[in-house]
NUSESE-19698 format. One record per atom (N, C-alpha, C): atom name; x, y, z. Coordinates in pm, whole numbers, padded with zeros to 5 digits. Layout:
<pts>
pt a: CA, px: X, py: Y, pz: Z
...
</pts>
This chain:
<pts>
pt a: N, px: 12571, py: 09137, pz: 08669
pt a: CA, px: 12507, py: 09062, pz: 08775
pt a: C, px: 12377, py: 09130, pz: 08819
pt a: N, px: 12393, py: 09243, pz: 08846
pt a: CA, px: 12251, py: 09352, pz: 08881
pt a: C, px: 12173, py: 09292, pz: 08779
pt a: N, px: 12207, py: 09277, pz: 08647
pt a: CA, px: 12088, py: 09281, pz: 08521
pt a: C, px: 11968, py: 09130, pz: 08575
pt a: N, px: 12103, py: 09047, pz: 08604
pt a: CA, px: 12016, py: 08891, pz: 08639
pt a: C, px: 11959, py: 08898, pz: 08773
pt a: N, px: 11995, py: 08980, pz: 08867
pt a: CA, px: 11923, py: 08985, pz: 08983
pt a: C, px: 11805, py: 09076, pz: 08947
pt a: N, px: 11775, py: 09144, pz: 08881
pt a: CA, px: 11657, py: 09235, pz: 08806
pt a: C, px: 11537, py: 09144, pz: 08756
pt a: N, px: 11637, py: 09007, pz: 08635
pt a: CA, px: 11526, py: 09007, pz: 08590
pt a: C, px: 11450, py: 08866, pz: 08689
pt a: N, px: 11540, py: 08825, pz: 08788
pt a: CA, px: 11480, py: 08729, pz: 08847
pt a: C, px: 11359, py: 08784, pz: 08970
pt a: N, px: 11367, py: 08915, pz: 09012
pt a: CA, px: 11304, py: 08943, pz: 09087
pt a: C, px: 11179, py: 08996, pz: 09034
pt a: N, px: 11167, py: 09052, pz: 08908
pt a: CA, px: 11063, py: 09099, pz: 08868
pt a: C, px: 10995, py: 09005, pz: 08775
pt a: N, px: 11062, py: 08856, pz: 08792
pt a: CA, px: 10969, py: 08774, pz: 08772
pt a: C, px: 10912, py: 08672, pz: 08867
pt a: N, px: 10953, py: 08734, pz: 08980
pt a: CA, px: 10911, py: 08710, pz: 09149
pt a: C, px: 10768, py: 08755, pz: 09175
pt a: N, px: 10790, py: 08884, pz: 09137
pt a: CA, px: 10683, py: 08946, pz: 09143
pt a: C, px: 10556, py: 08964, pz: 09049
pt a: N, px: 10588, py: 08918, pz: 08886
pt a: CA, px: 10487, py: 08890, pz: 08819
pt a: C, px: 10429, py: 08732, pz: 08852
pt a: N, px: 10489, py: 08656, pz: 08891
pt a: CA, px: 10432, py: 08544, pz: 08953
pt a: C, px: 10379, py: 08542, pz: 09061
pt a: N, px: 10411, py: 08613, pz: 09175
pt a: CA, px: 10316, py: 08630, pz: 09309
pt a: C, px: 10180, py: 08726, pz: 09213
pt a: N, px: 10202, py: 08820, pz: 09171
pt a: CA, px: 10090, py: 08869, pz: 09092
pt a: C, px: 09950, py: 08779, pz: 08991
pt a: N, px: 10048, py: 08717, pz: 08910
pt a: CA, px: 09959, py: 08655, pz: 08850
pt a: C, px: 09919, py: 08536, pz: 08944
pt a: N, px: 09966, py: 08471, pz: 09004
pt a: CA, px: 09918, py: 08412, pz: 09102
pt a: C, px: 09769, py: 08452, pz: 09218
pt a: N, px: 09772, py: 08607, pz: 09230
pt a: CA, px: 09688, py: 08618, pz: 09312
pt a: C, px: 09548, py: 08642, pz: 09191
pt a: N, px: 09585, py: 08689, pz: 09086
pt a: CA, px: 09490, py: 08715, pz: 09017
pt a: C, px: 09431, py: 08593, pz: 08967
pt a: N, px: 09511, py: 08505, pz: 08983
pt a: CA, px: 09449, py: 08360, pz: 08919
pt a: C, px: 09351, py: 08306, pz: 09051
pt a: N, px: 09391, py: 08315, pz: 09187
pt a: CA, px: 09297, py: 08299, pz: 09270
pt a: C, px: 09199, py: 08374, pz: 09270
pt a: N, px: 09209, py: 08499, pz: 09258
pt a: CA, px: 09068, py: 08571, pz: 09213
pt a: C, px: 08938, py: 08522, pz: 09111
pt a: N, px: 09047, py: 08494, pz: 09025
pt a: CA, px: 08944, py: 08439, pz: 08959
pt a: C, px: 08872, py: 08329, pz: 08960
pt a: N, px: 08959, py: 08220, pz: 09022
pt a: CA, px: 08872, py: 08069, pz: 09096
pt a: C, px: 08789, py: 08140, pz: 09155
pt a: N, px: 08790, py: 08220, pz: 09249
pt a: CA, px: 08659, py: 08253, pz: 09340
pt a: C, px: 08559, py: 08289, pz: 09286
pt a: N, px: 08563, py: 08411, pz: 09222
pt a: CA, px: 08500, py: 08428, pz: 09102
pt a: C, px: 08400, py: 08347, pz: 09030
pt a: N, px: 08472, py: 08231, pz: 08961
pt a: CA, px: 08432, py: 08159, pz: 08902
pt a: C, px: 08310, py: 08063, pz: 08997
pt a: N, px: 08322, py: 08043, pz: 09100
pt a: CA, px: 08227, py: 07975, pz: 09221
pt a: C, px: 08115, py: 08072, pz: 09185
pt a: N, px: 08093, py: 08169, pz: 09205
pt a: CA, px: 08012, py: 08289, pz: 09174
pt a: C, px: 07917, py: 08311, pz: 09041
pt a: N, px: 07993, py: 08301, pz: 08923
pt a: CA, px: 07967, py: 08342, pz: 08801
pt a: C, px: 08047, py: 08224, pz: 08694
pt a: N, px: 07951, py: 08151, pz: 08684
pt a: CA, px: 08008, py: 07995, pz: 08617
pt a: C, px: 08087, py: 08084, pz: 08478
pt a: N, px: 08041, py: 08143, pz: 08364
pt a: CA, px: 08065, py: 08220, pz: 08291
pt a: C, px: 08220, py: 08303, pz: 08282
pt a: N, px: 08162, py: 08412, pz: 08317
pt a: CA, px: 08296, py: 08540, pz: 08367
pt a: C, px: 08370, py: 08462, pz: 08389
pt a: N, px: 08370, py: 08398, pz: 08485
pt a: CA, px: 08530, py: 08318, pz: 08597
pt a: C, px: 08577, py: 08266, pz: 08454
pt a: N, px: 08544, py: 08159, pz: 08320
pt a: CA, px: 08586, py: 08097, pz: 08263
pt a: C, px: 08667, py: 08232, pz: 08183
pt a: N, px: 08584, py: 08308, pz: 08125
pt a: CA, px: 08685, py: 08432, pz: 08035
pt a: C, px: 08756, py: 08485, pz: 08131
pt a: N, px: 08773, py: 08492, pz: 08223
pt a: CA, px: 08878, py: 08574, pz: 08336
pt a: C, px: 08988, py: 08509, pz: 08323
pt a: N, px: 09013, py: 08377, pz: 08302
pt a: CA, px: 09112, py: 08295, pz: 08324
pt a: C, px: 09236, py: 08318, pz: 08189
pt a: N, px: 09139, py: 08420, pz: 08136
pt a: CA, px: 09232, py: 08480, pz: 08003
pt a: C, px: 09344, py: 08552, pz: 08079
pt a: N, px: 09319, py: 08633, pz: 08121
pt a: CA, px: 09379, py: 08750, pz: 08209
pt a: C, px: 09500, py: 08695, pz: 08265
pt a: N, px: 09515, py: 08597, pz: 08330
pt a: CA, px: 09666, py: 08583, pz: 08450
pt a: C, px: 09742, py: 08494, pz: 08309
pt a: N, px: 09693, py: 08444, pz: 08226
pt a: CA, px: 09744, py: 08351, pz: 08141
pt a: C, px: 09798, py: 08441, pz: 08031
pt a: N, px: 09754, py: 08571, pz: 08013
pt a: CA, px: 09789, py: 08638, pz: 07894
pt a: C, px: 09861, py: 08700, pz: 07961
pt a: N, px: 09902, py: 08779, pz: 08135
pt a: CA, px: 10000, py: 08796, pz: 08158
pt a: C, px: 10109, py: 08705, pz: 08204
pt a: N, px: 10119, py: 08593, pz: 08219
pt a: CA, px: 10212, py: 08461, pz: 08211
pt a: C, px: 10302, py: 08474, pz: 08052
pt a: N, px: 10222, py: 08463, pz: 07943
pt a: CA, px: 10255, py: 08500, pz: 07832
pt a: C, px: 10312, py: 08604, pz: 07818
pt a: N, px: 10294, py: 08736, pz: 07893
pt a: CA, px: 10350, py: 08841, pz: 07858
pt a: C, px: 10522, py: 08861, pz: 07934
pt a: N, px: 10489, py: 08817, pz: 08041
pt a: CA, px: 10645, py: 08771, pz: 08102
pt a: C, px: 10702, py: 08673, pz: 08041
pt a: N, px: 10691, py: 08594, pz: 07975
pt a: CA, px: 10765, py: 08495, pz: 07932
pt a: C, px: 10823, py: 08556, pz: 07804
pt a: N, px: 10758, py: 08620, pz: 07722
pt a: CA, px: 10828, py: 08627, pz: 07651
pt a: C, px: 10919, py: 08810, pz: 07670
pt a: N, px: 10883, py: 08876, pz: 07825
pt a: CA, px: 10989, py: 08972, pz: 07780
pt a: C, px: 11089, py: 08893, pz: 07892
pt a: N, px: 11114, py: 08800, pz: 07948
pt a: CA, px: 11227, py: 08683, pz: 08031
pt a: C, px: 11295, py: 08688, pz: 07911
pt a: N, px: 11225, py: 08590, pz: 07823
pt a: CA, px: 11324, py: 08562, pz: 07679
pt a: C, px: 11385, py: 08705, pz: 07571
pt a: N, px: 11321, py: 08761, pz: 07522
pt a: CA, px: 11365, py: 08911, pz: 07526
pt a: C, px: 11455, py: 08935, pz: 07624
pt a: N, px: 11479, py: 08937, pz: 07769
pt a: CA, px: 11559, py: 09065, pz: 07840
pt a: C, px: 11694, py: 08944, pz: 07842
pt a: N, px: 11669, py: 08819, pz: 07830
pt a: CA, px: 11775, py: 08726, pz: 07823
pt a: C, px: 11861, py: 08755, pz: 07686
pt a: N, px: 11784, py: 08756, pz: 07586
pt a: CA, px: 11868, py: 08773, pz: 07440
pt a: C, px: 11959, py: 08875, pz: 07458
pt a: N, px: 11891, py: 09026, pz: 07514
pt a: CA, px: 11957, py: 09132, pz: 07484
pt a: C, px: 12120, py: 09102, pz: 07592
pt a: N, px: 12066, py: 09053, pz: 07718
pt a: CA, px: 12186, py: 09020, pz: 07764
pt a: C, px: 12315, py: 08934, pz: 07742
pt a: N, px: 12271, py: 08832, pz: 07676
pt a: CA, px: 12395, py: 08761, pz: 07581
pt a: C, px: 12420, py: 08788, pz: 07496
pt a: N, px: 12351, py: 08896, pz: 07410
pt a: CA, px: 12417, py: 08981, pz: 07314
pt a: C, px: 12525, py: 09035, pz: 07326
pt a: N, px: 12473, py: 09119, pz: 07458
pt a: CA, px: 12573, py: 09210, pz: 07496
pt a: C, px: 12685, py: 09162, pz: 07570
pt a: N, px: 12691, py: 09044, pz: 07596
pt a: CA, px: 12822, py: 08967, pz: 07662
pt a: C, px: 12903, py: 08934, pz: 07591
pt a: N, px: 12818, py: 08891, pz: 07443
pt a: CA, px: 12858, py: 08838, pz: 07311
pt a: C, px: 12971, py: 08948, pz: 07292
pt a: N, px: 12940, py: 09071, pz: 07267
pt a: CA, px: 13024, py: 09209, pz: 07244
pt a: C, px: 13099, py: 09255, pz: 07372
pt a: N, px: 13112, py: 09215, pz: 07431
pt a: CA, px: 13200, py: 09261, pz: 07577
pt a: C, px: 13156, py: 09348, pz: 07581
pt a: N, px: 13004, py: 09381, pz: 07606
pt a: CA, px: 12959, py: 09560, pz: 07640
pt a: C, px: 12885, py: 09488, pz: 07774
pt a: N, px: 12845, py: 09642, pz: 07860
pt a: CA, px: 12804, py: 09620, pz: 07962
pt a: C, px: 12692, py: 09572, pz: 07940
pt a: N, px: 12535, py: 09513, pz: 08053
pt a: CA, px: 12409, py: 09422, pz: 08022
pt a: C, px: 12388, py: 09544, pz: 08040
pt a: N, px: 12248, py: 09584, pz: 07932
pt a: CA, px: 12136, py: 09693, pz: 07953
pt a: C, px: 12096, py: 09719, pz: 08071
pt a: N, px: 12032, py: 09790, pz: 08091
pt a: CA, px: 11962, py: 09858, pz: 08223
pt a: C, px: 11801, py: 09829, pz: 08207
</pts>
C-alpha cells in the first residue's frame, strides 16, 4: 500500500511541477515569440518522463504481487 501511496504522490508533485513550469513558459512566450515555443519542450519532455517511470514503477509492482514478494521501495 505505501508503494501506491508513493507513486501517487510523487506524481502529485511532478504535475504541480510541470504545471508551473508550463506557466512559465506561456509568460515567457508573451515576451520572446521564439524561446517560449522551444521551452514548451521542457514540461512536455518531463510529462514524458513521468509517464513512463508511472508505467515502469507499476510493472515492477505487479510483478512483484505476481510472486507474492513484497512491492519495491
Amino acid at each position: 500500500m505505501n508503494f501506491q501511496i508513493k507513486i501517487f504522490w510523487r506524481g502529485v508533485i511532478i504535475a504541480a511541477i510541470t504545471t508551473a513550469i508550463y506557466i512559465l513558459v506561456l509568460i515567457s512566450n508573451a515576451f520572446t515569440k521564439s524561446l517560449g515555443f522551444a521551452l514548451i519542450l521542457v514540461p512536455i519532455g518531463i510529462l514524458i518522463w513521468w509517464l513512463v517511470w508511472t508505467i515502469m514503477a507499476i510493472v515492477k509492482g505487479m510483478s512483484a504481487l505476481g510472486r507474492n514478494e513484497p512491492a519495491p521501495s
